[in-house]
CHARMM internal coordinates of N, CA and C (Angstrom, degrees):
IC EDIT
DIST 1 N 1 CA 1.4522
DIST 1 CA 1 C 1.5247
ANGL 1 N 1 CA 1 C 109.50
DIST 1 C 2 N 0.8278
ANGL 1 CA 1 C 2 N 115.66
DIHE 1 N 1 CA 1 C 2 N 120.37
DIST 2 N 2 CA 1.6367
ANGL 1 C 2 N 2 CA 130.06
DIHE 1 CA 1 C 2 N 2 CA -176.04
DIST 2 CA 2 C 1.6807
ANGL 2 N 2 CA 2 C 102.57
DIHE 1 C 2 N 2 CA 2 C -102.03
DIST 2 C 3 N 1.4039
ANGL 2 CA 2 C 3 N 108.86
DIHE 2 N 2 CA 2 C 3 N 131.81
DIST 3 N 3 CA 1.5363
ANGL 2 C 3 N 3 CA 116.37
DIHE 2 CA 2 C 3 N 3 CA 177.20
DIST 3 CA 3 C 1.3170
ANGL 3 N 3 CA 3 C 123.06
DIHE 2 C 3 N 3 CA 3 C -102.80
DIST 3 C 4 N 0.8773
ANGL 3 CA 3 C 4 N 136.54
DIHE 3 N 3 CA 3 C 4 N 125.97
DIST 4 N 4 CA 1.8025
ANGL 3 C 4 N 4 CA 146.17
DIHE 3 CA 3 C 4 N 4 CA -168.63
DIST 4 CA 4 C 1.2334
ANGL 4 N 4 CA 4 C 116.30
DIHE 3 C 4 N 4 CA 4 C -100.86
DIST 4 C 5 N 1.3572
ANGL 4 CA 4 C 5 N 145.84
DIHE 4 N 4 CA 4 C 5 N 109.70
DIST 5 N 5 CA 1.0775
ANGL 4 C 5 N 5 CA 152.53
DIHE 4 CA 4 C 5 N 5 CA 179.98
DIST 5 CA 5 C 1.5706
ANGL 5 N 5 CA 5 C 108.06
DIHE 4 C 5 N 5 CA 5 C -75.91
DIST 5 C 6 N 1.3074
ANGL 5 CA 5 C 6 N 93.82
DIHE 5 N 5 CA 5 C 6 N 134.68
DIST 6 N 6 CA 1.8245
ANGL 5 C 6 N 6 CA 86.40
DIHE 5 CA 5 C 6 N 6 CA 174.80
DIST 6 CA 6 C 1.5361
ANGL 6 N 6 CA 6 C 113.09
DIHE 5 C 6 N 6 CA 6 C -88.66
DIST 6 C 7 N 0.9439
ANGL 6 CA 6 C 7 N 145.66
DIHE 6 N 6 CA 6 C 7 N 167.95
DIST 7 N 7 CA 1.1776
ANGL 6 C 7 N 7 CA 169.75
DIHE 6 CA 6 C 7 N 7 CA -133.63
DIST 7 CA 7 C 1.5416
ANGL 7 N 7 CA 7 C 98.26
DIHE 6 C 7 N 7 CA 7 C -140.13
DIST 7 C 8 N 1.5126
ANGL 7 CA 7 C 8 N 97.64
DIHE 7 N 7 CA 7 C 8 N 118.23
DIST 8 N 8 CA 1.6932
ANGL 7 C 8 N 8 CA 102.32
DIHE 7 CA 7 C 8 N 8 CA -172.25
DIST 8 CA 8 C 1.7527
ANGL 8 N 8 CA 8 C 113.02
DIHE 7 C 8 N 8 CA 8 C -75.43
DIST 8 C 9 N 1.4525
ANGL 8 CA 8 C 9 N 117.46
DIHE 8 N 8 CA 8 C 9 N 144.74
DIST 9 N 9 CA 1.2549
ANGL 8 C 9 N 9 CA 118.81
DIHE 8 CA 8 C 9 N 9 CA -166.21
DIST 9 CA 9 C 1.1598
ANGL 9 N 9 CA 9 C 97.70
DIHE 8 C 9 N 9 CA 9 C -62.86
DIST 9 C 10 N 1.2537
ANGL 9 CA 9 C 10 N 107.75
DIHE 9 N 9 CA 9 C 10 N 162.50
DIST 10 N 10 CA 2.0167
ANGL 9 C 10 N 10 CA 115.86
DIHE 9 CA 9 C 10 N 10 CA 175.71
DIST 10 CA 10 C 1.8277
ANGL 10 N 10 CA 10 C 91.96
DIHE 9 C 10 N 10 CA 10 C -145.17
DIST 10 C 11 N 1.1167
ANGL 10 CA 10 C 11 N 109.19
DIHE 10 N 10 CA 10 C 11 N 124.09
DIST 11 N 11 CA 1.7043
ANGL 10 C 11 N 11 CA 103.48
DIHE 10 CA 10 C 11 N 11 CA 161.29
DIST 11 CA 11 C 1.0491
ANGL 11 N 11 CA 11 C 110.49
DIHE 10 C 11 N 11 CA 11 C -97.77
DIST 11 C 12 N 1.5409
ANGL 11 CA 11 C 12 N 109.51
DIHE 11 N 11 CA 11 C 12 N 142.30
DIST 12 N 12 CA 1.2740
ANGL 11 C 12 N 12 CA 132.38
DIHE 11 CA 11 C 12 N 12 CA -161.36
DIST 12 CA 12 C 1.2936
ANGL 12 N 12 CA 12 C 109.43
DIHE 11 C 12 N 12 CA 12 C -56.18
DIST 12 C 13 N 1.4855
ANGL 12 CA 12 C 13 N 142.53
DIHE 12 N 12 CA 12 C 13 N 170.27
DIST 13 N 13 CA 1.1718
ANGL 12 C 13 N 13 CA 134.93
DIHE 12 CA 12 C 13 N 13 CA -166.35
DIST 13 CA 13 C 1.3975
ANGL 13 N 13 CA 13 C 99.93
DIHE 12 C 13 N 13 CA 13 C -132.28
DIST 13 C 14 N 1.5465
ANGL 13 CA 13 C 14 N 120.39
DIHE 13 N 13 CA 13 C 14 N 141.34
DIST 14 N 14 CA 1.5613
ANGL 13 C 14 N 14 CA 127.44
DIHE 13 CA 13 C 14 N 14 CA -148.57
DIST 14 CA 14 C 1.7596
ANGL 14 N 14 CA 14 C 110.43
DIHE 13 C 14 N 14 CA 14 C -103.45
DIST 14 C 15 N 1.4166
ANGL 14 CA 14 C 15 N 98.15
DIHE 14 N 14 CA 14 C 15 N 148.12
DIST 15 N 15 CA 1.4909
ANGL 14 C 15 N 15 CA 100.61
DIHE 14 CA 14 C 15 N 15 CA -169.36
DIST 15 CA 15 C 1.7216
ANGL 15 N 15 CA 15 C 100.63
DIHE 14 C 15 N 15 CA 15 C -61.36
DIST 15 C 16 N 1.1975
ANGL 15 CA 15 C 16 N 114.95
DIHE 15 N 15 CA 15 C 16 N -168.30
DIST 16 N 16 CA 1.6485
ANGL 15 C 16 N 16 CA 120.59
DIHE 15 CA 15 C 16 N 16 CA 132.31
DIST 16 CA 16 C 1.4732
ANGL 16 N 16 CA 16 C 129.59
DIHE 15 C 16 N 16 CA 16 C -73.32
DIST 16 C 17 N 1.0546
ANGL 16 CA 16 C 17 N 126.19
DIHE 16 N 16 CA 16 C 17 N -9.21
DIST 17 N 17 CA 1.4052
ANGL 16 C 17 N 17 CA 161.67
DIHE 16 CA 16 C 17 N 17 CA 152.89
DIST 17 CA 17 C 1.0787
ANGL 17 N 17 CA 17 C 109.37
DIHE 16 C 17 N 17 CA 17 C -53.12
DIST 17 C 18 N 1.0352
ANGL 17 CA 17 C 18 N 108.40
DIHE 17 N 17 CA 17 C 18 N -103.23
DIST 18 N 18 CA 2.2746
ANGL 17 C 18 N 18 CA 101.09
DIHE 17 CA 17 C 18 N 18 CA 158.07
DIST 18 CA 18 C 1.1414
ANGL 18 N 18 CA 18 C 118.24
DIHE 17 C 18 N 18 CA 18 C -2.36
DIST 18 C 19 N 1.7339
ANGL 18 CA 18 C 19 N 89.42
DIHE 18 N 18 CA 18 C 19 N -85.77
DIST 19 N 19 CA 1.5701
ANGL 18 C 19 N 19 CA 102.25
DIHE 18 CA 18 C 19 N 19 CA -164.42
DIST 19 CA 19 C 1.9845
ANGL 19 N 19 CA 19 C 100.62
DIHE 18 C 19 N 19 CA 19 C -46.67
DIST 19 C 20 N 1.1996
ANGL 19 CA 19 C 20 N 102.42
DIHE 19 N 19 CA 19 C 20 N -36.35
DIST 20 N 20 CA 2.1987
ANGL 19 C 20 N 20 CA 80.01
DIHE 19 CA 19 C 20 N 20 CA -160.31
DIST 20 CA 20 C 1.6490
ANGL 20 N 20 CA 20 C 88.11
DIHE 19 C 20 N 20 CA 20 C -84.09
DIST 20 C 21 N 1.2711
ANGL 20 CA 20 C 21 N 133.98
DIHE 20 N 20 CA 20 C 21 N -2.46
DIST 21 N 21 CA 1.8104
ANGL 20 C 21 N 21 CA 116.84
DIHE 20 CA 20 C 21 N 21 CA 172.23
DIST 21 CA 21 C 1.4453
ANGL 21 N 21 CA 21 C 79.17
DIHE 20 C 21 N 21 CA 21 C -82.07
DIST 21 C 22 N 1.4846
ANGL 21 CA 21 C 22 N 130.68
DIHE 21 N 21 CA 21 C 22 N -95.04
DIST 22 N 22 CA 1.5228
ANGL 21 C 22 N 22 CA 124.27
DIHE 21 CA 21 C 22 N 22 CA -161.36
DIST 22 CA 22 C 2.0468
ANGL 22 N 22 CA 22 C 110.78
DIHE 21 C 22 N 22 CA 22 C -11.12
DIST 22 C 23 N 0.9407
ANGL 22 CA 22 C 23 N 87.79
DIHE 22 N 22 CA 22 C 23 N -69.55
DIST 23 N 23 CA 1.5395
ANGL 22 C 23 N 23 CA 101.90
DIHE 22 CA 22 C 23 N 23 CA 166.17
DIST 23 CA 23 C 1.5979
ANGL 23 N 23 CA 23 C 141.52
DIHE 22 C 23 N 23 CA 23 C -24.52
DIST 23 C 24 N 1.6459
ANGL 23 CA 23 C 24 N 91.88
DIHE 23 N 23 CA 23 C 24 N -54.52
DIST 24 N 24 CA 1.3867
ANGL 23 C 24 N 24 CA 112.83
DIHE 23 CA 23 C 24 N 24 CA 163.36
DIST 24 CA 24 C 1.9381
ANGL 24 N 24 CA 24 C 82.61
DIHE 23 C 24 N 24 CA 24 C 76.58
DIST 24 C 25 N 1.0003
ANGL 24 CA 24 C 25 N 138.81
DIHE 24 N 24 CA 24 C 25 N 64.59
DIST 25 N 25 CA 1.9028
ANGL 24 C 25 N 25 CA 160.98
DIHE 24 CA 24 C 25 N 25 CA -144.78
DIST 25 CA 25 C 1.4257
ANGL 25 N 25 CA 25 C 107.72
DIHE 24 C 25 N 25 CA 25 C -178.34
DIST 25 C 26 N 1.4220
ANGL 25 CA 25 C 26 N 109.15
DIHE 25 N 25 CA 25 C 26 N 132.97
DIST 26 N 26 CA 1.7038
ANGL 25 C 26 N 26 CA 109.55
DIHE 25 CA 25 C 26 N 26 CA 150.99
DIST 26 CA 26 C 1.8145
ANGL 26 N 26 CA 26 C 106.15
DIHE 25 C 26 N 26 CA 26 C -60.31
DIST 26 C 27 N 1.3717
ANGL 26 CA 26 C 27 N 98.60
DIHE 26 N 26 CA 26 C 27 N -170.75
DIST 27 N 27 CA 1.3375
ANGL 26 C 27 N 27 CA 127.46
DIHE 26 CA 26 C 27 N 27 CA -174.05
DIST 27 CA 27 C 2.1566
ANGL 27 N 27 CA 27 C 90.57
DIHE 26 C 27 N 27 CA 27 C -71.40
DIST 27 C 28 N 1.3141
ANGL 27 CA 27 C 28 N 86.32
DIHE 27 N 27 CA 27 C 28 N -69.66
DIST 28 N 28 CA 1.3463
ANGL 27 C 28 N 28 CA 93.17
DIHE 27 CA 27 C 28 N 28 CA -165.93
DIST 28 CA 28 C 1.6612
ANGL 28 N 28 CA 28 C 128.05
DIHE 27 C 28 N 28 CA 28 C -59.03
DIST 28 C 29 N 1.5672
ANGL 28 CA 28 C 29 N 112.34
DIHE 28 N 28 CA 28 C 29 N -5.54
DIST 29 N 29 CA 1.3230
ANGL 28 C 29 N 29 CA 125.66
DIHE 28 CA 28 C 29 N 29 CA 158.19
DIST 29 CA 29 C 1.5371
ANGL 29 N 29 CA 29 C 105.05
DIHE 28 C 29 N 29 CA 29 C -71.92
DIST 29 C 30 N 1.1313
ANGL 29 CA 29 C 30 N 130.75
DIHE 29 N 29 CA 29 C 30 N -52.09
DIST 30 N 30 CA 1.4966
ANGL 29 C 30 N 30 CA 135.16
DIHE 29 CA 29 C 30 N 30 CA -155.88
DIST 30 CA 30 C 1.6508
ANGL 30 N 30 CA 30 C 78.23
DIHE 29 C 30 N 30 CA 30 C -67.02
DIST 30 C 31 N 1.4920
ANGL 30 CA 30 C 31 N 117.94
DIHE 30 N 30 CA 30 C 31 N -60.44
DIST 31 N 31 CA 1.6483
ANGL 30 C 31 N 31 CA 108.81
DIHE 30 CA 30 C 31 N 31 CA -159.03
DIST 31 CA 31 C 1.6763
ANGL 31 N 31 CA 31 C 101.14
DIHE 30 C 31 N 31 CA 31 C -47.17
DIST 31 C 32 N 1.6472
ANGL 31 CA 31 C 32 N 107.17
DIHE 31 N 31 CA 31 C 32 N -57.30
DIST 32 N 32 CA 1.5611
ANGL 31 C 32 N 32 CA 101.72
DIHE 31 CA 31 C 32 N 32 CA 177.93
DIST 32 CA 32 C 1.8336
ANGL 32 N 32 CA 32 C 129.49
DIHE 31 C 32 N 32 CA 32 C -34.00
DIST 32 C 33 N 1.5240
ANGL 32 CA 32 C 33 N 100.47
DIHE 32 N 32 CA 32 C 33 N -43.36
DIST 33 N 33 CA 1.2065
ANGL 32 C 33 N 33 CA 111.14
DIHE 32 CA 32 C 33 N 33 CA -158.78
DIST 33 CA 33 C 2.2821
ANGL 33 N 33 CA 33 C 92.12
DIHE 32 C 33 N 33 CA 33 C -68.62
DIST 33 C 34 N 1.5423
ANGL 33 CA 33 C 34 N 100.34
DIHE 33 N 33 CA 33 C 34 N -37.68
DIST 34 N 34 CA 1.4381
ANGL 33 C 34 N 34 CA 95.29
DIHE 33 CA 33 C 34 N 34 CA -177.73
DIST 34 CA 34 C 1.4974
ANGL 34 N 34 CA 34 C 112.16
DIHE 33 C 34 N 34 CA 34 C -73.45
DIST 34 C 35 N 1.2832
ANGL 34 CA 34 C 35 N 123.52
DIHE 34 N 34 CA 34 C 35 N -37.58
DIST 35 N 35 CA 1.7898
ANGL 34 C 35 N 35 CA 130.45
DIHE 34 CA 34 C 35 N 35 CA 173.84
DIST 35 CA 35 C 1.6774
ANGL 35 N 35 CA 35 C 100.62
DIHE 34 C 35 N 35 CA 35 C -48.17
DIST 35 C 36 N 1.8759
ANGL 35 CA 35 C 36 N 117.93
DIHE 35 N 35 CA 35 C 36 N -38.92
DIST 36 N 36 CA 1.6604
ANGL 35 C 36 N 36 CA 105.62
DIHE 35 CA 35 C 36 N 36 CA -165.30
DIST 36 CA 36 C 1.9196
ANGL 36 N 36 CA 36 C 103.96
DIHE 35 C 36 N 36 CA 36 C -103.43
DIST 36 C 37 N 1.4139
ANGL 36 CA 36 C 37 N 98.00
DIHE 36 N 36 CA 36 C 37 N 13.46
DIST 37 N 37 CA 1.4462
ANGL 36 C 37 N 37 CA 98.20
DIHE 36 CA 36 C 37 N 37 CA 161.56
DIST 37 CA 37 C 1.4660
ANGL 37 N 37 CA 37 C 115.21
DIHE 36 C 37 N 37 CA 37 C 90.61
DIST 37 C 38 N 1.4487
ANGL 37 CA 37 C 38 N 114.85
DIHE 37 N 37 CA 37 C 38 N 6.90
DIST 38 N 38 CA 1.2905
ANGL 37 C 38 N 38 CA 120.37
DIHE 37 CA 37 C 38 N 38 CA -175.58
DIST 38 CA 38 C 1.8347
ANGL 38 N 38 CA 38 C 117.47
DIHE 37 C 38 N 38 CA 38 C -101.53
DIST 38 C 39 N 1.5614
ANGL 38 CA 38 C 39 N 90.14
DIHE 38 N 38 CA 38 C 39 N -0.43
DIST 39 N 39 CA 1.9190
ANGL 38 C 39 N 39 CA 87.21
DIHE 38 CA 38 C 39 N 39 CA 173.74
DIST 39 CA 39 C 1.8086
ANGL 39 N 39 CA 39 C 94.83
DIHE 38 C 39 N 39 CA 39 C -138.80
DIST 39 C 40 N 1.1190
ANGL 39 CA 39 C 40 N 92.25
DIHE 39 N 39 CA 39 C 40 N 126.02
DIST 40 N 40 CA 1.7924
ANGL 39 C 40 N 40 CA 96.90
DIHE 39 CA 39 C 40 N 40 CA 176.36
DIST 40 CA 40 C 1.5472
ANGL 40 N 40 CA 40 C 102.09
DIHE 39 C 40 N 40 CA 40 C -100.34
DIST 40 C 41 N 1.3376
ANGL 40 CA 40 C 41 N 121.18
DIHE 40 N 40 CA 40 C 41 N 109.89
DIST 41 N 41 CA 1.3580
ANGL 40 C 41 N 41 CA 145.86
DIHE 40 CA 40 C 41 N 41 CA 175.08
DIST 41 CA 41 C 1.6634
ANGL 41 N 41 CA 41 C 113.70
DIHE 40 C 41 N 41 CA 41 C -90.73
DIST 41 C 42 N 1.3377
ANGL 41 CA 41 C 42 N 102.21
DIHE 41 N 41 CA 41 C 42 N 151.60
DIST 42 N 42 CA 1.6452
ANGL 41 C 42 N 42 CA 122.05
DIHE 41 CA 41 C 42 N 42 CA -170.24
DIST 42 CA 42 C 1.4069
ANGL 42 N 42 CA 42 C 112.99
DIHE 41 C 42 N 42 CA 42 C -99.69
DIST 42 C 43 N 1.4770
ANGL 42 CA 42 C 43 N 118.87
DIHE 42 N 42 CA 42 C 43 N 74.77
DIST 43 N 43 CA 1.2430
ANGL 42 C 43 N 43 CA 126.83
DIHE 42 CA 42 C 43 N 43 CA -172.46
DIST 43 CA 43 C 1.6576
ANGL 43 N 43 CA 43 C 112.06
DIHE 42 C 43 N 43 CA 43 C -50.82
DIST 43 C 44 N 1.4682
ANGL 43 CA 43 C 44 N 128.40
DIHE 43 N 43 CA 43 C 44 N 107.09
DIST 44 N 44 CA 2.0055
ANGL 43 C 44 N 44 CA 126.72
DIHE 43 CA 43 C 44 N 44 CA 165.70
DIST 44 CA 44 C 1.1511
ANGL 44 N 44 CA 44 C 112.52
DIHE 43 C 44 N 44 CA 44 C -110.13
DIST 44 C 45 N 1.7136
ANGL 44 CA 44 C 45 N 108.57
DIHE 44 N 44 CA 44 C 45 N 74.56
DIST 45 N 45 CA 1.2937
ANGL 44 C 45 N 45 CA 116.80
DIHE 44 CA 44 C 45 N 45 CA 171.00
DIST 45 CA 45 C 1.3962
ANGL 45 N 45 CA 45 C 114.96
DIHE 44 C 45 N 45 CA 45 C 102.03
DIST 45 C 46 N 1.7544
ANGL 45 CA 45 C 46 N 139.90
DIHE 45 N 45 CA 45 C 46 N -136.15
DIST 46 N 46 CA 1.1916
ANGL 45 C 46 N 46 CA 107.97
DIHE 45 CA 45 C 46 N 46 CA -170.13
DIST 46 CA 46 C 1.3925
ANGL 46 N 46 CA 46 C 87.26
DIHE 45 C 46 N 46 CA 46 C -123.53
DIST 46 C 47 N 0.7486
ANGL 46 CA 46 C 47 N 141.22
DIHE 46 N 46 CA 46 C 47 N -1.59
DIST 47 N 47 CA 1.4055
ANGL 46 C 47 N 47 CA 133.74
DIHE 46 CA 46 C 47 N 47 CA 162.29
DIST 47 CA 47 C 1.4377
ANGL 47 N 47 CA 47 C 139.79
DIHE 46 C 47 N 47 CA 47 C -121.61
DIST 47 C 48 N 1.3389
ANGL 47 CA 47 C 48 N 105.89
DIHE 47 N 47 CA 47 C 48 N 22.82
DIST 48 N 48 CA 1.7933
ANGL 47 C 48 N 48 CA 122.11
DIHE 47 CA 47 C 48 N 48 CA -169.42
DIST 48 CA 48 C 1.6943
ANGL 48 N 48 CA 48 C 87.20
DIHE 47 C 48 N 48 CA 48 C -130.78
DIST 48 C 49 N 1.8028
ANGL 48 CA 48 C 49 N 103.80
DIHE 48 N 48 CA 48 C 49 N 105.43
DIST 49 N 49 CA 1.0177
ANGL 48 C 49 N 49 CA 126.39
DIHE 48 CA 48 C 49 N 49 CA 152.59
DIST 49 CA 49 C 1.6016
ANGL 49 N 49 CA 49 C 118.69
DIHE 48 C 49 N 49 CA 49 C -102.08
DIST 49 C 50 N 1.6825
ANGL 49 CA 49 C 50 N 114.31
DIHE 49 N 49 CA 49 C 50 N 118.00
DIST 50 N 50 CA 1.6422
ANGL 49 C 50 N 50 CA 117.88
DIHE 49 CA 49 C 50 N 50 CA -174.32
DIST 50 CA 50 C 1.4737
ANGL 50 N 50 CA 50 C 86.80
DIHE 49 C 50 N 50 CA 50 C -118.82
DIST 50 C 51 N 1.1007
ANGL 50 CA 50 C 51 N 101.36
DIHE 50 N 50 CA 50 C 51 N 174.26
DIST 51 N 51 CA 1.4718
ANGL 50 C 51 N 51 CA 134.12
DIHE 50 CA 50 C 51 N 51 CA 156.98
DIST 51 CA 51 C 1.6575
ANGL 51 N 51 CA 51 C 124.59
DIHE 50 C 51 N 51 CA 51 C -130.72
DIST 51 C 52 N 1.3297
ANGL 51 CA 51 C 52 N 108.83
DIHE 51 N 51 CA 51 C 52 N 147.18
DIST 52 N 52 CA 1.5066
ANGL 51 C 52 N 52 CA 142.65
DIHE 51 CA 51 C 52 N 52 CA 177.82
DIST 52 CA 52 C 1.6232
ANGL 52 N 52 CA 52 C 95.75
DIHE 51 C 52 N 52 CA 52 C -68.28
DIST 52 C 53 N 1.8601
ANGL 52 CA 52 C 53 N 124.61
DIHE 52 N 52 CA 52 C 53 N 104.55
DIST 53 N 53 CA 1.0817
ANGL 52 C 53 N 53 CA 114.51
DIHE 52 CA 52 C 53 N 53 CA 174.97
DIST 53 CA 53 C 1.4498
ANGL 53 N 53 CA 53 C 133.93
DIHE 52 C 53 N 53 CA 53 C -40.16
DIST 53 C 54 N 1.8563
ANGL 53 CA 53 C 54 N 104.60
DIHE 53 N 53 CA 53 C 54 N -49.15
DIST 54 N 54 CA 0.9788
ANGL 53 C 54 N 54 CA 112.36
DIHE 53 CA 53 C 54 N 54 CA 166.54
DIST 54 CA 54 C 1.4660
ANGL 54 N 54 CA 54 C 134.40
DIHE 53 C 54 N 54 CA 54 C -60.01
DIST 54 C 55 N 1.6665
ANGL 54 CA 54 C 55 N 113.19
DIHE 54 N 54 CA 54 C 55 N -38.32
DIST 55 N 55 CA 1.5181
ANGL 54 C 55 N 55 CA 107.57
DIHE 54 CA 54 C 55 N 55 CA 155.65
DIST 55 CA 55 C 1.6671
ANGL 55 N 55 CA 55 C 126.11
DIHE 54 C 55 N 55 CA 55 C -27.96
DIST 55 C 56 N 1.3896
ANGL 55 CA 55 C 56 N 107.42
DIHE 55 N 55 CA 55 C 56 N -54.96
DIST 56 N 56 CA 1.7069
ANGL 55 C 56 N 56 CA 107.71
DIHE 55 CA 55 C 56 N 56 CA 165.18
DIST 56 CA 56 C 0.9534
ANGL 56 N 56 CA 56 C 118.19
DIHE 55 C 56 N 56 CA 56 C -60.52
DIST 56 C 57 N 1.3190
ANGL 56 CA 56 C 57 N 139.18
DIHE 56 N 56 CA 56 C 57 N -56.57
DIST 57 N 57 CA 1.3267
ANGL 56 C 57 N 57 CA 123.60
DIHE 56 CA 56 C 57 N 57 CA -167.52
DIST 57 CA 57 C 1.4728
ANGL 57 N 57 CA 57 C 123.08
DIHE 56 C 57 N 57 CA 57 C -83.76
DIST 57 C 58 N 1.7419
ANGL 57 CA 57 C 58 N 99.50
DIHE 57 N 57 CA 57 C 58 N 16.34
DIST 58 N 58 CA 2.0390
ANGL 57 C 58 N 58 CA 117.65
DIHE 57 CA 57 C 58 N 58 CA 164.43
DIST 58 CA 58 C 1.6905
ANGL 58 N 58 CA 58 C 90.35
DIHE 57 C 58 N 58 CA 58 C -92.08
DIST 58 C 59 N 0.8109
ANGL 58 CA 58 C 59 N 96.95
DIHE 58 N 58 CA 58 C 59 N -56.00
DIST 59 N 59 CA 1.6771
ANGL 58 C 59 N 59 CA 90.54
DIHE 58 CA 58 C 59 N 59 CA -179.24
DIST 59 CA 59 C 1.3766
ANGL 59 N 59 CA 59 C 140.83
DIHE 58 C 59 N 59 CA 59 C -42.82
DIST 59 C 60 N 1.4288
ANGL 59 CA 59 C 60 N 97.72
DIHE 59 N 59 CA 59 C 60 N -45.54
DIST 60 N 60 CA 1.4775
ANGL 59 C 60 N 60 CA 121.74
DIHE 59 CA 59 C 60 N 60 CA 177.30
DIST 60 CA 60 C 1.8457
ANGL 60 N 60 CA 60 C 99.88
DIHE 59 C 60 N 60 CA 60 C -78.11
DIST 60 C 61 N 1.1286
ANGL 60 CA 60 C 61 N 129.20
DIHE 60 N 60 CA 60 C 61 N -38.93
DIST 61 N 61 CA 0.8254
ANGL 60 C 61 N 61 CA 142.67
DIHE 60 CA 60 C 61 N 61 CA 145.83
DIST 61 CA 61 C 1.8881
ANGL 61 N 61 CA 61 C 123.31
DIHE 60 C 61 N 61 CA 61 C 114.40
DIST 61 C 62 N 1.6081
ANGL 61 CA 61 C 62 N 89.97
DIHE 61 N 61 CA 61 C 62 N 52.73
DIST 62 N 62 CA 1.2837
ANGL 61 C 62 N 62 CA 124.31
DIHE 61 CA 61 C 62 N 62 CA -163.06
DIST 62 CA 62 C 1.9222
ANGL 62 N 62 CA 62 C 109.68
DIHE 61 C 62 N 62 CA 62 C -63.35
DIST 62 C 63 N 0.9574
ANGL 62 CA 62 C 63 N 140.51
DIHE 62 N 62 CA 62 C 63 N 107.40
DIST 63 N 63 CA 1.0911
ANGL 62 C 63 N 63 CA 136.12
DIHE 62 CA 62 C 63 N 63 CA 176.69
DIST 63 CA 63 C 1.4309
ANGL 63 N 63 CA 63 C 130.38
DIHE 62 C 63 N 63 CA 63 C -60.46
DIST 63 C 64 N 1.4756
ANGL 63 CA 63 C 64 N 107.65
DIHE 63 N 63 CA 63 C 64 N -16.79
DIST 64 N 64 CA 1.4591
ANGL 63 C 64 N 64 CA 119.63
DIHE 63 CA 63 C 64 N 64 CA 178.72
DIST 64 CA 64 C 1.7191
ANGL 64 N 64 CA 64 C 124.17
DIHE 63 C 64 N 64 CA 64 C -109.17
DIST 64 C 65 N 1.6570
ANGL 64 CA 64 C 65 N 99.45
DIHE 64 N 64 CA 64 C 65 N 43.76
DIST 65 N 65 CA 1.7605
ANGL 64 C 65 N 65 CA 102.99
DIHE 64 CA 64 C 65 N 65 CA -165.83
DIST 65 CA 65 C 1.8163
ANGL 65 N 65 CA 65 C 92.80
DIHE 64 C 65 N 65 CA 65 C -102.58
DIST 65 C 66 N 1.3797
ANGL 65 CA 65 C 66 N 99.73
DIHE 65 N 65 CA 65 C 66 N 135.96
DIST 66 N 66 CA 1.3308
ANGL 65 C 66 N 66 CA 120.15
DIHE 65 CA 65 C 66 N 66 CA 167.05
DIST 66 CA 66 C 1.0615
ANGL 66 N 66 CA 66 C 123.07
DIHE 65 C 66 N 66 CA 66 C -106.32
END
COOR INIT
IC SEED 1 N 1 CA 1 C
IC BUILD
């Protein structure tokens, strides 16, 4: 019997797209909101801005983020 480790969950990490539908925001508010320091984004390279699910839902100000 051979044992298999699972592979720890990771949630996916959110466009800017996301984030301004989640938001109920254009694109260019979410960019604002990261330029005035209020969304810390996951820079992949020079043009792939993601976000940390849970980062949003501290923001928004979700009581149930793990």
């Amino acid at each position: 019997m051979s044992t298999t480790a699972q592979a720890p969950t990771i949630s996916p990490l959110l466009t800017v797209q996301d984030v301004a539908e989640i938001l109920q925001v254009s694109r260019a508010t979410v960019y604002g909101l990261i330029q005035a320091g209020k969304l810390e984004p996951v820079k992949l390279g020079l043009r792939k801005t993601r976000f940390r699910r849970a980062d949003i839902l501290r923001f928004i100000g979700e009581d149930d983020v793990q």
